[in-house]
C-alpha positions in Angstrom: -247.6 -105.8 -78.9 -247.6 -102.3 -78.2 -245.7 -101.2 -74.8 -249.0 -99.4 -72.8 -248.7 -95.3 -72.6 -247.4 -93.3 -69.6 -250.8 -92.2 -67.8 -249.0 -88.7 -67.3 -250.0 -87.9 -70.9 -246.6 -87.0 -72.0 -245.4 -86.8 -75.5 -242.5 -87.4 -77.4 -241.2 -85.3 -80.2 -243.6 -86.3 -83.3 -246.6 -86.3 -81.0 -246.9 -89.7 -79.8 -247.7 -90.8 -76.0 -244.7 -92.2 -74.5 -244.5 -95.7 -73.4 -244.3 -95.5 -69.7 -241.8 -97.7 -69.4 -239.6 -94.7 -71.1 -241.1 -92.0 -69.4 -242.5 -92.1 -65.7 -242.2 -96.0 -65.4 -238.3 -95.4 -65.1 -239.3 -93.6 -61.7 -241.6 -95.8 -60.5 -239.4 -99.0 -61.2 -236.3 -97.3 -59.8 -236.5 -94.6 -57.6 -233.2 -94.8 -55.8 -231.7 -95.1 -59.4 -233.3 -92.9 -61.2 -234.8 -90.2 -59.3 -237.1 -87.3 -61.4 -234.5 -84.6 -63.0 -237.2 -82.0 -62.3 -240.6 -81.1 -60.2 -242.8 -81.4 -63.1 -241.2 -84.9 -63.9 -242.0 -86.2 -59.8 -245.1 -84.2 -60.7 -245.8 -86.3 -63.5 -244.7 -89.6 -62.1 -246.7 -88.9 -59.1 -249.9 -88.9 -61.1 -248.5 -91.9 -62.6 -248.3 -93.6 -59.1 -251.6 -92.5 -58.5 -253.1 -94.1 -61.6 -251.1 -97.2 -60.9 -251.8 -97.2 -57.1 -248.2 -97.4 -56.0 -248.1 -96.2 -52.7 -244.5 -96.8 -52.4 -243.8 -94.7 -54.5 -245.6 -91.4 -53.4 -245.2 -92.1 -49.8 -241.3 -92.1 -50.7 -241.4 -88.8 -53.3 -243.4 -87.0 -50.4 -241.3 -84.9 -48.2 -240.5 -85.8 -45.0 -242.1 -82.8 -43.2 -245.5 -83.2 -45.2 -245.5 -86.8 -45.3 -248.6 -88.6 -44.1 -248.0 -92.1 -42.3 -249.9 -94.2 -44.7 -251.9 -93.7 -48.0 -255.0 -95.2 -49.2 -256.8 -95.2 -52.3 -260.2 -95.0 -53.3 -261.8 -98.0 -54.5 -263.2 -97.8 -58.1 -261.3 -94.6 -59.1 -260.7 -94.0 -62.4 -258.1 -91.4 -63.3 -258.9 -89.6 -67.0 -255.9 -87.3 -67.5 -253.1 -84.4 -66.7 -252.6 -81.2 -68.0 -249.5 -79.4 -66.7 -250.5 -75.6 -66.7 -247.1 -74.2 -65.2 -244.0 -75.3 -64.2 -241.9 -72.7 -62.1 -238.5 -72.9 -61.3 -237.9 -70.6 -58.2 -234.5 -71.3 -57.7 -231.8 -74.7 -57.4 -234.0 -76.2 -54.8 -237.6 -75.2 -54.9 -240.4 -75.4 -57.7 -244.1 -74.8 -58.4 -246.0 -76.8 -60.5 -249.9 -75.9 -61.9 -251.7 -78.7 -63.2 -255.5 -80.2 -63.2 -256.2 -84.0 -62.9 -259.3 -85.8 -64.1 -260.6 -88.8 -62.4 -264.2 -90.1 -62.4 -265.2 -92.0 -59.3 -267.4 -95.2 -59.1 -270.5 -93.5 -58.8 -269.3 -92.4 -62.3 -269.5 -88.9 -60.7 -265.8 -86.6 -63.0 -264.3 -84.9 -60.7 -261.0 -82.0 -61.3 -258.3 -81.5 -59.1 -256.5 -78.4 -59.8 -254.0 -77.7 -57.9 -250.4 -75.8 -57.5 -248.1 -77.7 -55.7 -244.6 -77.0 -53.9 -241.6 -78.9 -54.5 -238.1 -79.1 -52.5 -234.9 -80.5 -53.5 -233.1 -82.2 -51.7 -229.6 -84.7 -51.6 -230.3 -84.1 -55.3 -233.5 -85.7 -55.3 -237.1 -83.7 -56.1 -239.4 -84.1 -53.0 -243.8 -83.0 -53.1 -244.1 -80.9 -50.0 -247.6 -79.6 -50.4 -250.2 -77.5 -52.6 -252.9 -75.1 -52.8 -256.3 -76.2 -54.3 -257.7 -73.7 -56.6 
């Protein structure tokens, strides 16, 4: 049986989708382990969490001064895709990353959320702090 793809879309050298478990799953399943090497990696496993509904997860990658208290997710959502437009390093502790996500609600209604959000690092660890919708 074939180990399910990595909802971020990410792909390994010849073209395949990764197997989650080998690309954001290792975040997910072990964050004080293994924490992302890069914004555009929480980025990624952030969507990830998202698709997967881990709450944990995001509330714990979310930077203490942006964090909200508690996060809910809306019921029927289904998530389509990720495409990373731009991933800027500004310097050792702060990054930008461009992407649009897909999702289709369930009204059936697609929806895009494009946005460019603003990472901090921190105690060696990559931290969402907020973004601009576009």
């Amino acid at each position: 049986m074939k180990a399910p793809d990595c909802p971020c879309g990410r792909r390994g050298a010849r073209g395949a989708p990764q197997a989650l478990a080998a690309c954001c799953g290792r975040f997910l399943d072990a964050f004080d382990a293994c924490p992302a090497p890069d914004a555009e990696a929480l980025m990624r496993s952030r969507y990830t969490a998202f698709v997967l509904e881990r709450a944990g997860y995001l509330l714990a990658t979310w930077h203490s001064g942006t964090r909200p208290a508690a996060l809910d997710f809306e019921s029927g959502v289904r998530w389509l895709g990720l495409e990373v437009r731009a991933h800027r390093t500004l310097d050792d502790t702060h990054a930008e990353v461009e992407f649009v996500a897909r999702r289709r609600d369930a009204g059936g209604r697609a929806h895009r959320l494009h946005e460019s959000s603003r990472f901090v690092r921190e105690g060696g660890r990559w931290f969402y702090v907020d973004g601009d919708l576009r």
